[in-house]
C-alpha positions as CSV (number, residue, x, y, z in Angstrom):
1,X,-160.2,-96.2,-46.5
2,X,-157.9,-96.2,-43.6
3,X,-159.5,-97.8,-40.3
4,X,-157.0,-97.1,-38.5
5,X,-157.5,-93.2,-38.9
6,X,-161.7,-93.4,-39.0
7,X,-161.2,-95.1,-35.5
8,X,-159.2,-92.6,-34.2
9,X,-157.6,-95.4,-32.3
10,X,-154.2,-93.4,-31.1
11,X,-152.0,-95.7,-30.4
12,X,-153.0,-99.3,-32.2
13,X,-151.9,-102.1,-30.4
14,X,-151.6,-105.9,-32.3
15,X,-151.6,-109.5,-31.1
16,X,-151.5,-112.1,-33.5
17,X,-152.6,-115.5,-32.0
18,X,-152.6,-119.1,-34.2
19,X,-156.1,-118.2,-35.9
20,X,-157.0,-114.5,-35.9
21,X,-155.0,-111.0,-35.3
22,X,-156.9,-109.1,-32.3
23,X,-156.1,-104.4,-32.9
24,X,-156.8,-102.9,-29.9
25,X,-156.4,-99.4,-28.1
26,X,-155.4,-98.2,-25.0
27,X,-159.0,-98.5,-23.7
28,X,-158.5,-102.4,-23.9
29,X,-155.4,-102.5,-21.8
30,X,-157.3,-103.4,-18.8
31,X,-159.2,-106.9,-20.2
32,X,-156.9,-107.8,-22.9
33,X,-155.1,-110.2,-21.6
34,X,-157.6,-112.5,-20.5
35,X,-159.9,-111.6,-23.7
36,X,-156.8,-113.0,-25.9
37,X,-156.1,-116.1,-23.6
38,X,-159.9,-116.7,-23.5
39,X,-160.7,-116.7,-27.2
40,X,-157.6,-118.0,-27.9
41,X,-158.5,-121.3,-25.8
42,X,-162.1,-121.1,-26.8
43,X,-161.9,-120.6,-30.5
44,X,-160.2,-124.0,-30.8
45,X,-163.1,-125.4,-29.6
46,X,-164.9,-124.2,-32.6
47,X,-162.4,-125.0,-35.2
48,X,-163.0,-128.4,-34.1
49,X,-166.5,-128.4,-34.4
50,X,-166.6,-127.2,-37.6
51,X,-163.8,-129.8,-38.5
52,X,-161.0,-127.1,-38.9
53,X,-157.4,-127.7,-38.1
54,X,-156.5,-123.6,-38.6
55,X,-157.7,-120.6,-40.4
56,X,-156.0,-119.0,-43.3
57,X,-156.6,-116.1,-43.9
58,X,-156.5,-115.9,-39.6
59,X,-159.6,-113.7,-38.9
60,X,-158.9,-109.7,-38.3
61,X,-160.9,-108.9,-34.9
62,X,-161.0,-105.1,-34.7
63,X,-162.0,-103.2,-31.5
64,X,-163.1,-99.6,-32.3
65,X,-162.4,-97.2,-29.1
66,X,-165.3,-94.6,-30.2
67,X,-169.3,-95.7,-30.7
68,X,-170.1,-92.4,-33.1
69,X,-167.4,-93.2,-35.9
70,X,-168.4,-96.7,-35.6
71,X,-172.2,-96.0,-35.9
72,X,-170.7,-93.5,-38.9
73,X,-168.6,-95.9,-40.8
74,X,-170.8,-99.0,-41.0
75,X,-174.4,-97.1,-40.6
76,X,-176.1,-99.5,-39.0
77,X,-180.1,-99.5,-38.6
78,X,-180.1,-101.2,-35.2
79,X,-178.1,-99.0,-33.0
80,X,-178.0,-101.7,-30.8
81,X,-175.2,-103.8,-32.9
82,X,-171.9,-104.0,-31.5
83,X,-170.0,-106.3,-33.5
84,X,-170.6,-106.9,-37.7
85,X,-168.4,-109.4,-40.3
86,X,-166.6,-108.3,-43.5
87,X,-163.8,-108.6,-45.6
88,X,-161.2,-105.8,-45.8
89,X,-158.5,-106.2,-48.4
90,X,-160.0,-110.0,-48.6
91,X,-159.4,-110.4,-45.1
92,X,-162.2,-111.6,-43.1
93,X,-162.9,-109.1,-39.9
94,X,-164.7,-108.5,-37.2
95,X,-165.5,-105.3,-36.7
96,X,-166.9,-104.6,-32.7
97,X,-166.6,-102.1,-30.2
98,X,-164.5,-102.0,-27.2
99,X,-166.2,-103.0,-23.8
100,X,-166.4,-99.8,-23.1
101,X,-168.1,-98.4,-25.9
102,X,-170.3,-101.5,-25.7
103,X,-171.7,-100.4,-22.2
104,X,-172.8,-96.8,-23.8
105,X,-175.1,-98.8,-25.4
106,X,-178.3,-99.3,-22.8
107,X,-178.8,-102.9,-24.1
108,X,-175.2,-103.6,-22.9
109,X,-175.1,-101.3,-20.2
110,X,-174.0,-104.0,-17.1
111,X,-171.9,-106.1,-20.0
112,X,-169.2,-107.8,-18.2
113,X,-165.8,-109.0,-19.9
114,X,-167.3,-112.6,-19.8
115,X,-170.3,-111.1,-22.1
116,X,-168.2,-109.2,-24.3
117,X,-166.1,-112.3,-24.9
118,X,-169.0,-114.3,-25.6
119,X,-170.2,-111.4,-28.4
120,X,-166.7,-111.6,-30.2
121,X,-167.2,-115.4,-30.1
122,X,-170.7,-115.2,-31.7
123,X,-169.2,-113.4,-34.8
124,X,-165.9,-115.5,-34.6
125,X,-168.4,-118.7,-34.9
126,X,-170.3,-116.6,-37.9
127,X,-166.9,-116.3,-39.9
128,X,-166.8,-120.1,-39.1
129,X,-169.7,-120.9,-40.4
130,X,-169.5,-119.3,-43.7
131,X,-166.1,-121.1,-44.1
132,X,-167.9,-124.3,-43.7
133,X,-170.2,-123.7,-46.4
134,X,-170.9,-121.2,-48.6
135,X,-174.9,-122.4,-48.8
136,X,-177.6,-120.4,-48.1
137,X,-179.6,-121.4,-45.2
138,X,-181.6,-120.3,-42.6
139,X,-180.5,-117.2,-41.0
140,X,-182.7,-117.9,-37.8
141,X,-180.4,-121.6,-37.5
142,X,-177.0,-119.8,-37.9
143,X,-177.6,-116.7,-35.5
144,X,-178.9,-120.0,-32.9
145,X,-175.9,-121.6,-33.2
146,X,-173.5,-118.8,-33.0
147,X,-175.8,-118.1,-30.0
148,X,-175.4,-121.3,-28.3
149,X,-172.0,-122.0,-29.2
150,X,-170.9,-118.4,-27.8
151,X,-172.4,-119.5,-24.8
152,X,-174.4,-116.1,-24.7
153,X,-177.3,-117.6,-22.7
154,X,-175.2,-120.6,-20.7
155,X,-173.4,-123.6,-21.0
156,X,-172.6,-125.2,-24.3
157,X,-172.6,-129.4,-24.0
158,X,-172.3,-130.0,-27.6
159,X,-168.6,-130.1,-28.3
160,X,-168.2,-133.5,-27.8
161,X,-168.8,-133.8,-31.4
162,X,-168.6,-131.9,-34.6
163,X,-170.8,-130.5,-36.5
164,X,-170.0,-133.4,-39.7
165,X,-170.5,-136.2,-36.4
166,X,-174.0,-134.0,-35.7
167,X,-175.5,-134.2,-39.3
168,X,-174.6,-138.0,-39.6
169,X,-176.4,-138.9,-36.5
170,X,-179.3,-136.4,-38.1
171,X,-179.3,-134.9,-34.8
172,X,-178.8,-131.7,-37.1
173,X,-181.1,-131.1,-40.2
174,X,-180.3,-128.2,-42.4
């Protein structure tokens, strides 16, 4: 299947920073920047919670420019999803819509760049966590943390530690 031409992306654009590869479109130009410099900075943060140094594969982060083919492709239940995890050609991606295409979405409709940022980072701290550990556990505990860590709802105090310093203090109980 080619993305690419499903997204009807025109002209793909590609940045490929330390730990993941971020497509984007021409709807993207204006926020790209600071979205890359931003998740770039933050995502470090995470790999060091978890206790990574890098990723390999780096993570694919996919912006798609058009809310129907996305809504076609992955046919999603909750029409209210904006960003979903899988592996393509067994390379881990993110698969979410541009800002734009976010705000079409009622839920989402006063997102701001800062929020959009902190939705990639939620699924960037998913792919993290199934890296960490390929044990089941409970689904309600890892949406939390990518949550909190994303800083979807505020500041995030708990990287002052990682997550293996966190479950030897038994401060975290899985």
């Amino acid at each position: 299947m080619d993305y690419n031409e499903i997204r009807d992306v025109g002209v793909m654009m590609k940045i490929e920073l330390d730990n993941m590869i971020i497509e984007y479109n021409n709807c993207d130009l204006d926020y790209i920047e600071f979205l890359v410099e931003s998740l770039n900075k933050r995502s470090m943060k995470f790999l060091h919670f978890f206790g990574f140094e890098k990723l390999e594969p780096k993570v694919r982060i996919r912006l798609w420019p058009n809310l129907e083919k996305y809504r076609n492709v992955f046919k999603l239940e909750n029409q209210n999803i904006v960003g979903i995890r899988q592996k393509v050609n067994q390379i881990p991606t993110i698969e979410m819509l541009s800002l734009k295409e976010v705000k079409k979405i009622k839920y989402y409709e006063n997102a701001t760049i800062n929020d959009f940022e902190n939705l990639v980072l939620h699924e960037f701290v998913h792919e993290c966590q199934s890296r960490y550990t390929t044990k089941k556990s409970y689904i309600w505990l890892w949406e939390g943390m990518a949550t909190y860590l994303s800083k979807q709802y505020g500041e995030t105090y708990f990287f002052s530690s990682t997550l293996e310093d966190n479950y030897q203090e038994n401060i975290l109980i899985i």
